[in-house]
LUMRO-954023 format. One line per field, with one value per atom (N, C-alpha, C): residue number from 0; residue in one letter; atom name; x, y, z. Coordinates in steps of 0.001 Angstrom, whole numbers, plus 500000, padded with zeros to 6 digits. Example, Ala and Ser with C-alpha at 12.3 -4.5 7.8 and 13.67 -1.06 7.14 Angstrom:
num	c(0 0 0 1 1 1)
residu	c(a a a s s s)
atome	c(N CA C N CA C)
c1	c(513190 512300 513200 512850 513670 512900)
c2	c(494310 495500 496700 497750 498940 500030)
c3	c(507800 507800 507800 507080 507140 507870)
***
This chain:
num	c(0 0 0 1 1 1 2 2 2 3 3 3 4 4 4 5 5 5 6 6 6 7 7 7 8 8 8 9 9 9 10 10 10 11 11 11 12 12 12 13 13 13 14 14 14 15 15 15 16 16 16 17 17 17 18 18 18 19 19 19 20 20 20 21 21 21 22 22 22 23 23 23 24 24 24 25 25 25 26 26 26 27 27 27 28 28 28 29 29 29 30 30 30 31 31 31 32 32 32 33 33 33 34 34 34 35 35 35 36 36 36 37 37 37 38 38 38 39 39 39 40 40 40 41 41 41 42 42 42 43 43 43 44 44 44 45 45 45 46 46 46 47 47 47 48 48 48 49 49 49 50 50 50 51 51 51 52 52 52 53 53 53 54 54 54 55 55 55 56 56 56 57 57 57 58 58 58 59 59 59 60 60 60 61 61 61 62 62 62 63 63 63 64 64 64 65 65 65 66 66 66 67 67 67 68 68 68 69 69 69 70 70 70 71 71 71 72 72 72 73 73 73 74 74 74 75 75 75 76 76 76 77 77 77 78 78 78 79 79 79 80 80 80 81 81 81 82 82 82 83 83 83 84 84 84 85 85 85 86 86 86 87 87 87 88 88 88 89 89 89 90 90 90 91 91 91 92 92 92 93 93 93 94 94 94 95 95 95 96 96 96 97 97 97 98 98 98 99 99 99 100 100 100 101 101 101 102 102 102 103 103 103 104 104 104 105 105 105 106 106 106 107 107 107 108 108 108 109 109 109 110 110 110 111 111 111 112 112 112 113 113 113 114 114 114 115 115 115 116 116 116 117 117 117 118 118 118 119 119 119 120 120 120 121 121 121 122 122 122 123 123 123 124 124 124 125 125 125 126 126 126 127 127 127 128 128 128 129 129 129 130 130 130 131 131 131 132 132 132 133 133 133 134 134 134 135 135 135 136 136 136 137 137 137 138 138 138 139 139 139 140 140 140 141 141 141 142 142 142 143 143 143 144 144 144 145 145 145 146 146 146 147 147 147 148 148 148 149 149 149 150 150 150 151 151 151 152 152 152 153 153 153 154 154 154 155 155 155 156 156 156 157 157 157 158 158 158 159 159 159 160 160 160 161 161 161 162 162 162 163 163 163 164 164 164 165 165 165 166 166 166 167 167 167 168 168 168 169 169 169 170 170 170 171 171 171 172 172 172 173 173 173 174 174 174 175 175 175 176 176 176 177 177 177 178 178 178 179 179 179 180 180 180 181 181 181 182 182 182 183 183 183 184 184 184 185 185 185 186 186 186 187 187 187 188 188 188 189 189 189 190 190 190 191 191 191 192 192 192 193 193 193 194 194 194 195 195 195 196 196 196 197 197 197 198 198 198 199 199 199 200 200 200 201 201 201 202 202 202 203 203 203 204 204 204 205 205 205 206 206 206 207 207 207 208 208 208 209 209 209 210 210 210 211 211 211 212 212 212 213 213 213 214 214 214 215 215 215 216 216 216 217 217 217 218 218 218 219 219 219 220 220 220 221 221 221 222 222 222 223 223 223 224 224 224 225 225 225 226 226 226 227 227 227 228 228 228 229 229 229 230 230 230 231 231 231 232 232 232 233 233 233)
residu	c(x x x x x x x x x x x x x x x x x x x x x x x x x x x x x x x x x x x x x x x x x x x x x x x x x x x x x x x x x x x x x x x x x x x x x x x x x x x x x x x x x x x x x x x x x x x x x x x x x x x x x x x x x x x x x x x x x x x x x x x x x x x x x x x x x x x x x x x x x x x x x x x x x x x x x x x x x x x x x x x x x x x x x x x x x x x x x x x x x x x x x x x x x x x x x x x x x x x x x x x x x x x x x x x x x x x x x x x x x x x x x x x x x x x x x x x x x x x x x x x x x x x x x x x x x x x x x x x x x x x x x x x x x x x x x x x x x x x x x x x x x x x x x x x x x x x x x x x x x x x x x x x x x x x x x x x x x x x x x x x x x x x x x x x x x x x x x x x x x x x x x x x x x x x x x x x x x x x x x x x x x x x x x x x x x x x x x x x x x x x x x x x x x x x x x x x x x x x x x x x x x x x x x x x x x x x x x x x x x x x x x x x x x x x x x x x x x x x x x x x x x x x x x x x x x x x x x x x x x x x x x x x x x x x x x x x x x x x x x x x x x x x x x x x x x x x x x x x x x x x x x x x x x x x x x x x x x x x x x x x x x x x x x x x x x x x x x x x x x x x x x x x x x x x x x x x x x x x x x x x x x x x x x x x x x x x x x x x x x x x x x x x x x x x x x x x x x x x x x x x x x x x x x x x x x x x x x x x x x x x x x x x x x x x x x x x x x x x x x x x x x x x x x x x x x x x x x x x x x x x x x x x x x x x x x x x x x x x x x x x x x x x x x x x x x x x x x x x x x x x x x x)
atome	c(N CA C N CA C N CA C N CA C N CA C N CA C N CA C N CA C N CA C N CA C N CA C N CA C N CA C N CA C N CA C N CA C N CA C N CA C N CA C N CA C N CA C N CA C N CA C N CA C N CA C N CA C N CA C N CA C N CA C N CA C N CA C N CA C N CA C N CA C N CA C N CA C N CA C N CA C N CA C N CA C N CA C N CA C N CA C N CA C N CA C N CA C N CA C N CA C N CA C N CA C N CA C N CA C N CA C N CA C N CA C N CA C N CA C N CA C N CA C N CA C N CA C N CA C N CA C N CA C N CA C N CA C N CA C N CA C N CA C N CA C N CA C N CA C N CA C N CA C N CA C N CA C N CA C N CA C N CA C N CA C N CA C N CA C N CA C N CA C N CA C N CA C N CA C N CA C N CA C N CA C N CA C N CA C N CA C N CA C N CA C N CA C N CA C N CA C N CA C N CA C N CA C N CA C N CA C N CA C N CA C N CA C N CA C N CA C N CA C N CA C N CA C N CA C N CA C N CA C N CA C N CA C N CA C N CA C N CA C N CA C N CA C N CA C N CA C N CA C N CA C N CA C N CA C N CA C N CA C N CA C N CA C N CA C N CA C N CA C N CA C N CA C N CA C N CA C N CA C N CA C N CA C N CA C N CA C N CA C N CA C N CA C N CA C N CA C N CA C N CA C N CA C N CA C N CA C N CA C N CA C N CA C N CA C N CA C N CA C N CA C N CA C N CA C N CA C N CA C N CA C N CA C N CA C N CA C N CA C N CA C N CA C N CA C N CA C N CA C N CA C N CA C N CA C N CA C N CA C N CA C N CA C N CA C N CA C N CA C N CA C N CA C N CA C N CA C N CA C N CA C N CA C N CA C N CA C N CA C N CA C N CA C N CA C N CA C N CA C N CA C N CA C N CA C N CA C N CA C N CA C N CA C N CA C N CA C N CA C N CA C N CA C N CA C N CA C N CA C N CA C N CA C N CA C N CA C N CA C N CA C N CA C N CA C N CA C N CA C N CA C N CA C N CA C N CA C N CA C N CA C N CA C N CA C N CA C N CA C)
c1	c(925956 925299 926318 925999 926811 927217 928126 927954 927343 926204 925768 926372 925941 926433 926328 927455 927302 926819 927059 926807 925609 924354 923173 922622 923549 922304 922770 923516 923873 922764 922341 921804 920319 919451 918618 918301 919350 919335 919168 919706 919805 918593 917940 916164 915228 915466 914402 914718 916010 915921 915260 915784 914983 913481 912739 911389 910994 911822 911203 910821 911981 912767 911345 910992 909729 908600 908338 907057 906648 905814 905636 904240 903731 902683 902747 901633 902171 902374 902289 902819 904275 904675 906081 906578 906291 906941 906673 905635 905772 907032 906767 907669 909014 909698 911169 911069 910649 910632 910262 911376 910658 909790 909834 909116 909316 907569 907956 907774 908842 908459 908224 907962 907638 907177 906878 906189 907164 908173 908452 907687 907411 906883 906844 906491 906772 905048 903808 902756 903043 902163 902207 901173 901359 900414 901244 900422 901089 899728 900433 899386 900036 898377 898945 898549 899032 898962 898433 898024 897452 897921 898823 898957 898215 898219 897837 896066 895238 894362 892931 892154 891185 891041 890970 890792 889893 889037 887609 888218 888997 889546 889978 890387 891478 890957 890745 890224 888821 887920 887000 886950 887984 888191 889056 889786 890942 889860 889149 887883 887292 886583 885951 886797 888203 888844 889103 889689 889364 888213 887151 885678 885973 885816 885534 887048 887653 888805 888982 887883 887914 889289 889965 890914 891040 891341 891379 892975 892566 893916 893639 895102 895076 895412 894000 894717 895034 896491 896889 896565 895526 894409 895187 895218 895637 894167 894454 893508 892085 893054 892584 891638 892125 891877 890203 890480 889556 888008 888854 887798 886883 887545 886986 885934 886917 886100 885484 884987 884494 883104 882727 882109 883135 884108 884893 885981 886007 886393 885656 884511 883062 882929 883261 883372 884409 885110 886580 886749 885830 885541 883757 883362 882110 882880 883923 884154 885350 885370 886083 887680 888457 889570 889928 891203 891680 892280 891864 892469 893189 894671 895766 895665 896718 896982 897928 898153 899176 899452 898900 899541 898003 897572 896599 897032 898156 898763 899620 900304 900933 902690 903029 904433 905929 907065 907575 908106 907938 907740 909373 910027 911538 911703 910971 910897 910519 909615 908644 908786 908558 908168 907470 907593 906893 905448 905209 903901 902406 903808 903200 903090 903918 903788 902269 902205 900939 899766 899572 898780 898293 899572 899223 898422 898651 898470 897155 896582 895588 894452 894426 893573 893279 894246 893875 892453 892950 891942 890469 890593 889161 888524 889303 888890 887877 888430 888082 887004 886829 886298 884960 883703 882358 882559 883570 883552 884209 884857 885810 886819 887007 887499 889062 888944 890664 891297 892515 893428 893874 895195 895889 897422 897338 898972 898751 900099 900707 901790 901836 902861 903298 904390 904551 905500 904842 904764 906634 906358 907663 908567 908408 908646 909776 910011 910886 910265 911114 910931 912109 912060 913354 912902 913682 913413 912301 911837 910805 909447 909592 908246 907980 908800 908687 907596 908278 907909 906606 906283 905072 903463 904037 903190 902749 904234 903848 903106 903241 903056 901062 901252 899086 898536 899651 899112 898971 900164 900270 901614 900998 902327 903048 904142 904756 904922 904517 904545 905019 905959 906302 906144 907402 907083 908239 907887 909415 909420 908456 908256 907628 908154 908210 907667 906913 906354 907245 907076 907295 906187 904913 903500 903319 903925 903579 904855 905757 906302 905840 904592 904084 904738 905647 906201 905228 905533 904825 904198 902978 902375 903450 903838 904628 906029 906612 907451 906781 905763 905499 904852 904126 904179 905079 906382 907885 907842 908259 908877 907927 906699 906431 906601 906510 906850 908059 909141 910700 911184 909980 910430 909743 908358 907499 908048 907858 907846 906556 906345 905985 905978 904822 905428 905872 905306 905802 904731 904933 903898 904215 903367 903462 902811 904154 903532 902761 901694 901264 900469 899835 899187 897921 896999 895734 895414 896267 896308 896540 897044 897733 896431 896198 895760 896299 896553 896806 897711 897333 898553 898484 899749 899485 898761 898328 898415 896921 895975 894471 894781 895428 895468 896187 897473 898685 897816 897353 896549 896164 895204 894646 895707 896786 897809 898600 898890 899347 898891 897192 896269 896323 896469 896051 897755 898278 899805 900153 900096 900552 899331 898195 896838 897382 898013 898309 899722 900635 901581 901036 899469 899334 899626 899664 899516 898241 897972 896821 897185 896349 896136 895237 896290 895382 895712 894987 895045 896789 897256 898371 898083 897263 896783 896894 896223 895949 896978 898126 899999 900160 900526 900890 900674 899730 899493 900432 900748 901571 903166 903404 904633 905206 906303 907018 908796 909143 910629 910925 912135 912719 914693)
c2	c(349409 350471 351285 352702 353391 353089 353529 353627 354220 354296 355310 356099 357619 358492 358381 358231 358294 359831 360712 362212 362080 361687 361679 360931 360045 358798 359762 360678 361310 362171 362841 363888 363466 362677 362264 361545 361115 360784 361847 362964 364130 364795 364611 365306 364675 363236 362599 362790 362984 363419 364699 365795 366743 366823 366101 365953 365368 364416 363608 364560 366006 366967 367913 367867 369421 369163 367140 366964 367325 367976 368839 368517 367616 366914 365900 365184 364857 363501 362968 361498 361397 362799 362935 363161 363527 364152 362624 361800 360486 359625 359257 358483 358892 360305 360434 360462 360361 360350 359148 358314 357700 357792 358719 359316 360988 361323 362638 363369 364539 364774 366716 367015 368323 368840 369482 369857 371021 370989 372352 373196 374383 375298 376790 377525 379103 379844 378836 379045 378670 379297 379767 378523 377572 376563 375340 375082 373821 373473 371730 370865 370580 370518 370021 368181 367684 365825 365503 364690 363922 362775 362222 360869 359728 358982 358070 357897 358927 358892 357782 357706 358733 358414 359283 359145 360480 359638 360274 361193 361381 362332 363620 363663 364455 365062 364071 363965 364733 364800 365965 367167 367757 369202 369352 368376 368913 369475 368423 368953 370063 370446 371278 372771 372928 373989 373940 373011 373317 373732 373045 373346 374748 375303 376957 377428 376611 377968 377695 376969 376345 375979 374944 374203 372817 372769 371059 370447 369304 368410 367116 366515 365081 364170 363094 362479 360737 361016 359185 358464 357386 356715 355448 355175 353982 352661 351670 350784 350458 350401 349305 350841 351729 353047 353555 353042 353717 352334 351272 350161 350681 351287 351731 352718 353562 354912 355480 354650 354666 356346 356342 357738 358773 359025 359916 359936 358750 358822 359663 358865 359677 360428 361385 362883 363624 362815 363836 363969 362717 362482 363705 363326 364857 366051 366323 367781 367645 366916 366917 366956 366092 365717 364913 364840 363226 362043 361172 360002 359272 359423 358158 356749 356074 354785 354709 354250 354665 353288 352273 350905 350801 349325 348716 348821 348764 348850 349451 350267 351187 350391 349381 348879 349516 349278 349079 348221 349187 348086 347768 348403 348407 346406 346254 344827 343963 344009 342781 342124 340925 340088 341081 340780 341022 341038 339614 339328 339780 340866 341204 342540 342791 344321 344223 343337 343610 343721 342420 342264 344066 344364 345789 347053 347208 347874 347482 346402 345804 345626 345030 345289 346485 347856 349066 349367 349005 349623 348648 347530 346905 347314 348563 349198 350113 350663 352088 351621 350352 349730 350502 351406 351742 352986 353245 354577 355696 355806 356497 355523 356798 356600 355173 354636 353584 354769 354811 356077 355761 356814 356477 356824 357678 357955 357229 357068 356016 356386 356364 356833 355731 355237 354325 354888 354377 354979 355528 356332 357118 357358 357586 357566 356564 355339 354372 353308 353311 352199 351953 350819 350714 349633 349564 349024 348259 347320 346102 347061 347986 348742 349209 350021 350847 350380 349423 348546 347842 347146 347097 347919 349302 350113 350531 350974 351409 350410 349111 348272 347952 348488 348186 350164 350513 352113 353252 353044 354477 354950 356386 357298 357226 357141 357143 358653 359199 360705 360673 361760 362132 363415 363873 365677 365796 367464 368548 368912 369270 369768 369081 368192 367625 368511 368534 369478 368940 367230 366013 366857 366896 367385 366214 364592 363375 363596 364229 364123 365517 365920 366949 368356 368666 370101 371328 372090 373384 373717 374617 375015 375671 376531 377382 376863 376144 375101 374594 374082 373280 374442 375329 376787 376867 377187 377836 377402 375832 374607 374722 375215 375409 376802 377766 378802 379451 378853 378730 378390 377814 376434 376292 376992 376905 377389 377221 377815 376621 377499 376881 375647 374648 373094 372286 373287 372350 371479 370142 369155 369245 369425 369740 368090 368011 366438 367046 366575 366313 365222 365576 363696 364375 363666 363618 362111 361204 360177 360251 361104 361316 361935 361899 362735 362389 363390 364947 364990 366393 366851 368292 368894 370223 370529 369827 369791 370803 370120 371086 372276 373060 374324 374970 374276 375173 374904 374542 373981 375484 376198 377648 378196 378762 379812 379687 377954 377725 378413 377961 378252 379663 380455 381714 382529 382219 382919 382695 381436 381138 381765 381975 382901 384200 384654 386109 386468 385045 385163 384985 384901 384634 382816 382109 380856 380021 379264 378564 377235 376597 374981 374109 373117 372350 370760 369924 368545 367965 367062 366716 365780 365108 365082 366700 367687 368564 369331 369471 369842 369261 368278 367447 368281 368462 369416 370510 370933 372137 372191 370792 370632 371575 371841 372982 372003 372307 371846 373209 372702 374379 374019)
c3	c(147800 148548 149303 149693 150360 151341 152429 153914 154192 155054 156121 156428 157245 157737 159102 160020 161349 161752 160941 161259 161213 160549 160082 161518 161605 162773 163763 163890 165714 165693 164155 164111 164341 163973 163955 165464 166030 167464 168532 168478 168513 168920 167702 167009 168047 168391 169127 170603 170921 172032 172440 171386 171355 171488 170718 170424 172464 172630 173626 174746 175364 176137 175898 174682 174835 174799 175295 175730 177135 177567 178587 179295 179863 180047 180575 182268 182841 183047 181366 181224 181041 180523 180526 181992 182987 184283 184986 184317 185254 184584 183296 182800 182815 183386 183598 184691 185644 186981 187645 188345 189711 190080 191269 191859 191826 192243 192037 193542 194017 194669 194887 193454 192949 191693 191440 190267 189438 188643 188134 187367 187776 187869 187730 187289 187372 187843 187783 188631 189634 191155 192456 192712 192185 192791 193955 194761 196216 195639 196534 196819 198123 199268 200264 200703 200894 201069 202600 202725 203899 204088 205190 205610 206746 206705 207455 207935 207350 208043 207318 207087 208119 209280 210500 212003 211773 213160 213815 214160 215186 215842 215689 214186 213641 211935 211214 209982 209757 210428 210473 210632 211482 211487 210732 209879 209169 207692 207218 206144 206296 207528 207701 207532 207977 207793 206305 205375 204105 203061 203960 203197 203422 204739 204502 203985 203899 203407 201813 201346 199666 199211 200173 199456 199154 198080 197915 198241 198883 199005 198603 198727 198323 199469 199969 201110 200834 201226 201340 202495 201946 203032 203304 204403 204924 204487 203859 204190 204918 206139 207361 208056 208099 208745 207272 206420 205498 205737 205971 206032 207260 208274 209579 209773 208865 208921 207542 206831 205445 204762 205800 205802 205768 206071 206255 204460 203982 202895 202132 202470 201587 201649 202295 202618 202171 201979 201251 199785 199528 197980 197721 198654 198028 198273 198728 198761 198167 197109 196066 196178 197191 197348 197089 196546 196062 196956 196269 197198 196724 197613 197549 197762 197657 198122 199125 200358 201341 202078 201304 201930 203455 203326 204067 205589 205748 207246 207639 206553 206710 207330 206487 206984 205819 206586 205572 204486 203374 202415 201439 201728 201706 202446 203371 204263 203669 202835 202668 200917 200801 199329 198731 196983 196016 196765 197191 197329 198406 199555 200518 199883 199357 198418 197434 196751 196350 197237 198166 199067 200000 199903 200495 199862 198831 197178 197125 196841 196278 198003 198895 199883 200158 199827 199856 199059 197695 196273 196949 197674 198080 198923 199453 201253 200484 199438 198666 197711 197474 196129 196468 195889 196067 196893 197629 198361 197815 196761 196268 195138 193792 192328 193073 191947 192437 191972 193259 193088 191872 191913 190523 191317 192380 193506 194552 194599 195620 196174 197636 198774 199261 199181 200190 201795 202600 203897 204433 204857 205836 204259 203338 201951 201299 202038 201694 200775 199554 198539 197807 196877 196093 194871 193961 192972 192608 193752 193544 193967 194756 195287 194120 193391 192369 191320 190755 189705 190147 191421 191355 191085 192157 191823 191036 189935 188734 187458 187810 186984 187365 188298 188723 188101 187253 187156 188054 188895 190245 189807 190200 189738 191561 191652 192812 193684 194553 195179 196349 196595 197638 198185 198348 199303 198994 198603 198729 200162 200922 202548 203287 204314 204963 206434 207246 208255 209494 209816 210891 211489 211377 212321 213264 212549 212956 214688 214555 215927 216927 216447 217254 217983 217310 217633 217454 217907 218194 216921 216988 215814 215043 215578 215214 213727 214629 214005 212630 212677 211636 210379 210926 209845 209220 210324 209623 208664 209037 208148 206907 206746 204972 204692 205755 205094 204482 205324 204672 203635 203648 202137 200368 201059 199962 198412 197245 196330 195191 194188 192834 192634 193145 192775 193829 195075 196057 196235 196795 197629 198841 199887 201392 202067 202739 203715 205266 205427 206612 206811 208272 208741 209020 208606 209431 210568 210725 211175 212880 213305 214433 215260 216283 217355 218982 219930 219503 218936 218011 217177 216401 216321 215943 214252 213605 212263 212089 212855 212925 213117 213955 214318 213316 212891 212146 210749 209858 208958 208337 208996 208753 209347 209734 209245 208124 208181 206556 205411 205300 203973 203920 204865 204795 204910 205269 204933 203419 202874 201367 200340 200639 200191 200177 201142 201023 200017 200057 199037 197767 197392 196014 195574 196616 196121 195870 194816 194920 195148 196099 196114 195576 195069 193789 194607 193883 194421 193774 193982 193458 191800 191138 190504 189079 189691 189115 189268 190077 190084 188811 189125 188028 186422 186065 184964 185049 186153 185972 185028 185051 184683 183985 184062 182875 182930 181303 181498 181234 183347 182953 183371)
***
């Protein structure tokens, strides 16, 4: 028999890389990615994110300014906070927002065993079990993880999410401030971090100059879920 052609196997190696590069869909943007913490893009679409909540306090007027301003977001629910305030889930899920996974107590998980890592993951999805879909994203808190977080999450079926824009609404600076900080920053594909967990805090007020400054730039907001579709390889 002949030798093989090493030219042939580069070329054919080549092809599949190729093939792999112009799948464009967002099983492809999960499976090359860690984590994601943007969408590439050439549509004007954000998603904006929710941390730590639901709280009485805070978490109701944050809905209500989206109901009338018809935007959807995606909020990462704490556990212990969703076991509490379980109507308020229910409410974010009829007005058609998505729901994360954000860890039962909200620790870090960079700290802890395999085993407390699940424990966290999994008492979440039981908080949510009858009140809202089992997510499918997963935040792990103050956005620290590493190899073993990774792999668990992804291994129970969560895509891992983070943020391109970061607000810090959670250390309560001026409305003003926390506007800037997305308006400086925004483009195509961004994910915007804020808290609904906190009260007091500037996030209610600055919330509607956000929606309505990036509205006037022609941006639409979609859930992070539905980003995700946006993918483009660019």
């Amino acid at each position: 028999m002949g030798q093989s052609n090493p030219f042939k196997k580069l070329y054919l190696y080549v092809i599949c890389i190729a093939v792999l590069l112009a799948v464009k869909d967002e099983n492809f943007l999960i499976d090359v990615s860690p984590v994601i913490d943007y969408v590439p893009t050439n549509e004007k679409v954000v998603a904006l994110t929710f941390d730590d909540g639901p709280l009485n306090s805070t978490t109701p007027e944050i809905l209500n300014i989206l109901k009338e301003k018809n935007v959807k977001a995606t909020f990462f629910v704490v556990g212990e906070r969703a076991k509490k305030f379980p109507a308020l889930i229910e409410q974010e899920v009829k007005d058609g927002h998505e729901i994360g996974n954000h860890t039962y107590s909200h620790p870090w998980l960079t700290t802890l065993k395999e085993n407390r890592i699940t424990e966290e993951i999994e008492k979440t999805e039981d908080a949510l079990f009858e009140i809202a879909p089992k997510p499918s994203l997963f935040r792990p808190p103050g956005g620290k993880y590493n190899k073993r977080t990774l792999a668990l999450a992804r291994s129970k079926g969560y895509s891992i999410i983070l943020w391109s824009i970061d607000t810090e609404d959670w250390r309560s600076p001026p409305v003003g401030k926390v506007v800037d900080s997305v308006m400086r920053n925004i483009k195509p594909g961004s994910i915007i971090l804020l808290h609904d967990g906190k009260y007091p805090s500037p996030t209610i007020e600055s919330l509607t100059f956000i929606i309505d400054n990036l509205k006037s730039r022609g941006y639409q907001f979609v859930t992070v879920s539905e980003l995700l579709q946006y993918y483009e390889d660019q």
